[in-house]
C-alpha positions in Angstrom: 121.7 188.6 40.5 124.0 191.8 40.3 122.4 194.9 41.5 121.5 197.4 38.8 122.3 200.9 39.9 121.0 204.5 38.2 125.1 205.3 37.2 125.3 202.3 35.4 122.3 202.9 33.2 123.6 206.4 32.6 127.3 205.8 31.1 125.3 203.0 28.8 123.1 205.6 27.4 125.9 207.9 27.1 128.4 205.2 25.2 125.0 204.2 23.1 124.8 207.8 21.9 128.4 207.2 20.0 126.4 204.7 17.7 124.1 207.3 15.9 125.0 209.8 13.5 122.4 212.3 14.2 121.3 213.5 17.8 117.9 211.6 17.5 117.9 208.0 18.3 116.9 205.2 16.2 116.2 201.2 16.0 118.8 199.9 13.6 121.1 196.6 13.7 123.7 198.3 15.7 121.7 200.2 18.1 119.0 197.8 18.6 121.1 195.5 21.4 122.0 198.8 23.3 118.7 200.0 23.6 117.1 197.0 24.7 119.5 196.6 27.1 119.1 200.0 28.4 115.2 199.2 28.6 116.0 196.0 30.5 118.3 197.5 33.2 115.9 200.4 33.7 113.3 197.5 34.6 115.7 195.4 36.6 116.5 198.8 39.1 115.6 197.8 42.8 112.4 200.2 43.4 113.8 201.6 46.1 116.4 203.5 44.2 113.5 204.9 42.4 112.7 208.2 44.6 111.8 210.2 41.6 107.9 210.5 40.9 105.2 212.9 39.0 106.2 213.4 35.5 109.9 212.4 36.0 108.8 208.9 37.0 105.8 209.4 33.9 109.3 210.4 31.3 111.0 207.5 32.4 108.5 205.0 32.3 107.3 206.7 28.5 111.0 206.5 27.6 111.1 202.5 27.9 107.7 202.2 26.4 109.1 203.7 23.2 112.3 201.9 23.0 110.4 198.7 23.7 107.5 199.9 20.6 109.9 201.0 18.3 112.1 198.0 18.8 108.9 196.0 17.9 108.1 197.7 14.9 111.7 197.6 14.0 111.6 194.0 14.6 108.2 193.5 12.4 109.3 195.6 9.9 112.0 193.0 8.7 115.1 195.5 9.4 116.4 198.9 8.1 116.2 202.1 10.6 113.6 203.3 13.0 113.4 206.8 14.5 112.2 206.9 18.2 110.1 210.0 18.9 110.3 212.5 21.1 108.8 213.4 24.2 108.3 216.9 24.2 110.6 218.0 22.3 113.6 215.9 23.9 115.0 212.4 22.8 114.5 209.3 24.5 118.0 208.8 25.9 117.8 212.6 27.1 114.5 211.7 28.9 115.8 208.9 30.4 119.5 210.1 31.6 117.7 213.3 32.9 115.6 211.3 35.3 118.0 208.7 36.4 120.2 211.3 37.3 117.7 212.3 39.8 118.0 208.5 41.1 120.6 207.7 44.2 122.6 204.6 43.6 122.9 204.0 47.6 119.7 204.8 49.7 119.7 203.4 53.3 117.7 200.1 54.2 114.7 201.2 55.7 115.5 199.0 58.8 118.9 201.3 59.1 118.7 203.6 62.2 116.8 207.2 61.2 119.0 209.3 63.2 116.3 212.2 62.8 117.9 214.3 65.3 120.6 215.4 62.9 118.9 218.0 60.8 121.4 218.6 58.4 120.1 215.9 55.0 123.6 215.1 53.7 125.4 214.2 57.3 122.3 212.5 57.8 122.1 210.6 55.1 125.8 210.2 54.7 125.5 208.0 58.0 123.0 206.0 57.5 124.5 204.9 54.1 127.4 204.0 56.3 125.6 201.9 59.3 123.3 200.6 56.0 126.5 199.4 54.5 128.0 198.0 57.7 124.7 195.8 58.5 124.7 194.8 54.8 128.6 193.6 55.3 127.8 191.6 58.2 125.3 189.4 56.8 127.9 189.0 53.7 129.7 187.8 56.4 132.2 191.0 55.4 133.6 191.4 58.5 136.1 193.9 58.3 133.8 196.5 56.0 131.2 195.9 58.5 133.9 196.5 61.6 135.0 199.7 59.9 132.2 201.2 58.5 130.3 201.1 61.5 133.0 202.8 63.5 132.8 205.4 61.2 129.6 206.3 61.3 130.7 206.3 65.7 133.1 208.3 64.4 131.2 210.5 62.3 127.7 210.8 65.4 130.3 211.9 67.9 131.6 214.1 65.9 128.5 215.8 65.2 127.0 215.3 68.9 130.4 217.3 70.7 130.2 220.4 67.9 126.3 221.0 68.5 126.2 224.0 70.6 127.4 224.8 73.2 129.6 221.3 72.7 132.8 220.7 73.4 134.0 224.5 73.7 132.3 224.4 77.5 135.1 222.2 78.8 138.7 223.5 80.5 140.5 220.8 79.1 140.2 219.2 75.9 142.1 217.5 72.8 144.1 220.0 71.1 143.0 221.6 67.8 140.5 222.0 66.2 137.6 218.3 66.7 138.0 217.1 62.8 141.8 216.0 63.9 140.7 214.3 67.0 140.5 210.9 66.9 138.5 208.0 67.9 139.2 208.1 71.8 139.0 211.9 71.6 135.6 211.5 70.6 134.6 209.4 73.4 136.4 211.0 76.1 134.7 214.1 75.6 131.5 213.1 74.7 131.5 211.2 78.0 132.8 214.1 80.0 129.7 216.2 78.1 127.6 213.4 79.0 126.5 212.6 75.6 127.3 209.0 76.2 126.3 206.3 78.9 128.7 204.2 80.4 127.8 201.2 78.8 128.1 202.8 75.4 131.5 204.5 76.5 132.9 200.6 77.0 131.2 200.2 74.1 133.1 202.6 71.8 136.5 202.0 73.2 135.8 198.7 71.9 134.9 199.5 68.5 137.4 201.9 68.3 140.6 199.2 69.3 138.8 197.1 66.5 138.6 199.7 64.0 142.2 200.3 64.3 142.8 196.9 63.2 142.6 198.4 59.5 146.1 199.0 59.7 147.6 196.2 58.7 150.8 196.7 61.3 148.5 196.7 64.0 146.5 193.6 63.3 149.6 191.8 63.0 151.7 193.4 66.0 148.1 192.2 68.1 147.9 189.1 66.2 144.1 190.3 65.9 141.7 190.1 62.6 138.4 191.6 62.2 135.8 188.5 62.5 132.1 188.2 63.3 132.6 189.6 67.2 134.3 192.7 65.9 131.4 193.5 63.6 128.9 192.9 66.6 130.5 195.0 68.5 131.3 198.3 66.3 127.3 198.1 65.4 125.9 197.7 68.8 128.3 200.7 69.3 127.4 203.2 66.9 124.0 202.2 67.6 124.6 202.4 71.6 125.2 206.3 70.7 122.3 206.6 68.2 120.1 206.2 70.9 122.1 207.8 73.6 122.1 210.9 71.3 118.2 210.1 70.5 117.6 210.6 74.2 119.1 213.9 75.1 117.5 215.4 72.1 114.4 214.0 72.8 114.4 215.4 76.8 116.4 218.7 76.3 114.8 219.0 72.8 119.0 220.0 71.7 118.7 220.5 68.2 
């Protein structure tokens, strides 16, 4: 079954809106298929994409009620037009964009690493999708996106774990300019020298990141290496390897 997500039930209300001549929606042989569908998208959206509740959850569910009702009457009435009523003082299609807009159309699995020692929501979050989307790839049996997204979210946790005060700026020597042009192996030499990083998960990452280089299509072919099952192991028990090395030092220092 394809996966409904909140955008997608958005740009159909919004190319729905061309059919009626007023503002105000209505129940009429060319709108009723759009409508329905709208209702029947709304009902097919995974739950947990749903993080909207109180009366934002109350206008949404109202606003399929009525398309549903008015469809019915529409339906009994033999034909013609039907006008859908407002909910205080907004039209259905308004109600209903406004709350999906409040909807992600990505939210991590809840199995997906919490990372809660990152404060900041949108790097957070921003991760997670990222290791989310990896484990998701593997068991597609995606291996490259799996390979490559989860060395970047390595790439993206070391990032974060060398600039957190006082970070990288306490070493003598150290990858020229400024970390966001550093790459993978500049990550993990210094977070190792910082002693972010265990040994095992140093190994670890300099694994991943030979395997996440393997994007480059010149490379895979001057190795004679693909991105396969083992690759896609690896670059996720790396990034988790630092999750919880990181998860440690905050949780004995109490770093922020």
């Amino acid at each position: 079954m394809t996966r409904v997500v909140p955008s997608q039930i958005i740009a159909l209300i919004n190319e729905n809106r061309k059919i009626f001549r007023t503002q105000n929606p209505h129940v009429s042989h060319k709108s009723v298929a759009g409508l329905t569908a709208i209702a029947r998208l709304i009902d097919n959206l995974p739950s947990e994409l749903l993080t909207i509740s109180g009366t934002d959850y109350s206008d949404l569910i109202c606003g399929v009620e009525a398309i549903r009702n008015s469809v019915a009457f529409w339906q009994h009435k033999g034909g013609g037009e039907i006008g859908i009523t407002d909910i205080r003082g907004k039209n259905i299609l308004t109600i209903l964009e406004d709350a999906l807009k409040k909807c992600p159309d990505q939210i991590p699995s809840p199995m997906t690493t919490e990372l809660v020692f990152i404060k900041d929501d949108g790097l957070r979050n921003s991760i997670r999708l990222d290791i989310s989307a990896a484990t998701n790839a593997l068991h597609n049996g995606e291996w490259k996106a799996a390979t490559v997204l989860a060395g970047s979210a390595a790439v993206a946790l070391l990032l974060w774990a060398i600039k957190e005060p006082p970070g990288y700026t306490t070493l003598e020597q150290r990858p020229k300019g400024p970390p966001e042009r550093w790459d993978f192996a500049d990550y993990i030499t210094v977070a190792t020298s910082l002693e972010l990083i265990k040994p095992n998960t140093e190994k670890l990452s300099n694994i991943a990141k030979n395997f996440r280089n393997l994007i480059h299509p010149g490379r895979a072919l001057r190795l004679a290496e693909v991105c396969d099952r083992a690759t896609a192991l690896t670059a996720l028990a790396a990034v988790e390897s630092i999750a919880r090395d990181l998860y440690s030092i905050v949780d004995e220092i109490g770093r922020p």
